[in-house]
N, C-alpha and C positions, 0 to 999 in steps of 0.2 A: 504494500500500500504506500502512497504516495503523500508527505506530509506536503502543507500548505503552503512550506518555505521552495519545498523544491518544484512543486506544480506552478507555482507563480515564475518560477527562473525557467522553465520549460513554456510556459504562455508568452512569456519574453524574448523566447530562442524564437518561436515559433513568428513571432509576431515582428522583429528585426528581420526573420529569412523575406516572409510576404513583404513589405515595408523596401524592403532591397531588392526581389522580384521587379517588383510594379514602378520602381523608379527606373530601372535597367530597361525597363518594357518604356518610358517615359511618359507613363499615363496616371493622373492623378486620381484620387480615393472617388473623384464622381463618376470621371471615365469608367474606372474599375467598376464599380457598384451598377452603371449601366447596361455594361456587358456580360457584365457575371447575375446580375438580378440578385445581387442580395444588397444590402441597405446600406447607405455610405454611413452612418454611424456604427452601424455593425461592423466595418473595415475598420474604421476606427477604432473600438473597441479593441478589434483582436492583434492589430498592430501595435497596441498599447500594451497588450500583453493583459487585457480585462476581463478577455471571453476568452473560452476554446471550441474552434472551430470543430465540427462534425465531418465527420468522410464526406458526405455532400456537398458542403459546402466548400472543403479544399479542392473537388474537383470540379466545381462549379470556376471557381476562382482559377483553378488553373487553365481549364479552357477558355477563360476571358483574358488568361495571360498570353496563351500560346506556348503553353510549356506543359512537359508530363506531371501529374502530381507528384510523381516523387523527385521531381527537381525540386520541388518544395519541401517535403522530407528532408532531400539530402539537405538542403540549405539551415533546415532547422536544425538537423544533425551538426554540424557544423559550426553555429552559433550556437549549441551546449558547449563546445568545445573549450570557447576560447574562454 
């Protein structure tokens, strides 16, 4: 099980990968949220590292990115790293 300190630093990875994605793509959180149909505060949120996204909705978002879901994986992966 997963304490509160380490899921928040895990919302975090996840939310710096998306956040770096979508600037690299050079579309902002309304672009995103247009293409993907999920809600630009909800991007907001999860780039903040406030929410955790659903397997739905990271594939949602990756097909608005133009990239496989798990180039976001791995990006997340990556950002636990450092």
């Amino acid at each position: 099980m997963t304490n509160h300190c380490n899921k928040s630093i895990e919302l975090l990875a996840f939310g710096r990968a998306l956040r770096k994605t979508r600037k690299e793509k050079e579309l902002t959180q309304d672009q995103l949220s247009l293409y993907s149909r999920v809600d630009r505060s909800y991007i907001s949120e999860l780039e903040n590292g406030e929410k955790a996204p659903t397997l739905l909705t990271i594939t949602a978002l990756a097909r608005a990115l133009h990239v496989k879901a798990s180039l976001l994986i791995e990006g997340y992966e990556r950002e636990l790293e450092k």
